[in-house]
C-alpha positions as CSV (number, residue, x, y, z in Angstrom):
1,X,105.4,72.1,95.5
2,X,102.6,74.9,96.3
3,X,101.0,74.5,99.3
4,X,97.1,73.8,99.3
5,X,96.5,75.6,102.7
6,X,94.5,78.8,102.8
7,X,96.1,82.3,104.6
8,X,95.3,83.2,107.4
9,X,95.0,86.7,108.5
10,X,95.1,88.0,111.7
11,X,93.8,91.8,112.5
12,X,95.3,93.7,115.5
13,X,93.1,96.7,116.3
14,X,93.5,99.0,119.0
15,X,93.5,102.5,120.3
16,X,96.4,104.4,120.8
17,X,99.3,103.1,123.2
18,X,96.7,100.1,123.9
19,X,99.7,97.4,122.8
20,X,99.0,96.5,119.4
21,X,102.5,96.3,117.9
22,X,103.5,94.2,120.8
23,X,100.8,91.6,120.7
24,X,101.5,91.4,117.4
25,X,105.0,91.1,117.2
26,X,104.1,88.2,120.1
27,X,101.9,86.2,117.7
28,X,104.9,87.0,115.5
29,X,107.4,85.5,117.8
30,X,104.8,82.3,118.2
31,X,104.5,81.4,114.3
32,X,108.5,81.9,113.9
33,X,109.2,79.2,111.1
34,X,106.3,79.9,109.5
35,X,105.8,81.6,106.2
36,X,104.3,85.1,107.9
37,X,104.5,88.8,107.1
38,X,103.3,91.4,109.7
39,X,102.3,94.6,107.6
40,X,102.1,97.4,110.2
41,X,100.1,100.5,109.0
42,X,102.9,102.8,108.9
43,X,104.4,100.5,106.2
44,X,102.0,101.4,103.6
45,X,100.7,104.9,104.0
46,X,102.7,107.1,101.8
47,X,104.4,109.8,104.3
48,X,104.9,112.8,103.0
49,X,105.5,116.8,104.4
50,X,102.9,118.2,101.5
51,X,99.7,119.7,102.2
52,X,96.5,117.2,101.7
53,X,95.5,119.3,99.1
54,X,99.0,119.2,97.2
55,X,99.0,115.5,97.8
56,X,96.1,115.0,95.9
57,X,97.0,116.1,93.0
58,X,99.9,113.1,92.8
């Protein structure tokens, strides 16, 4: 059966240090149950020990 509700998405935005991974693991917590993914930033930046420059070129 696919469901006929609409996502919702929830942005956590913050300085540094301000508490953003923990409020967001909190409204994490909350939904538990719930079909949910919590994409934090690091997750989808590729990391790499390259220059910017060389990293370009990829």
């Amino acid at each position: 059966m696919i469901s006929s509700q609409k996502p919702i998405v929830i942005g956590v935005t913050g300085g540094s240090a301000s508490g953003k991974t923990s409020v967001s693991r909190a409204i994490f917590d909350q939904f538990s149950g719930h079909s949910l993914l919590l994409l934090e930033q690091d997750a989808y930046y590729k990391h790499s020990d390259l220059p910017f420059e060389e990293r370009k070129k990829n």
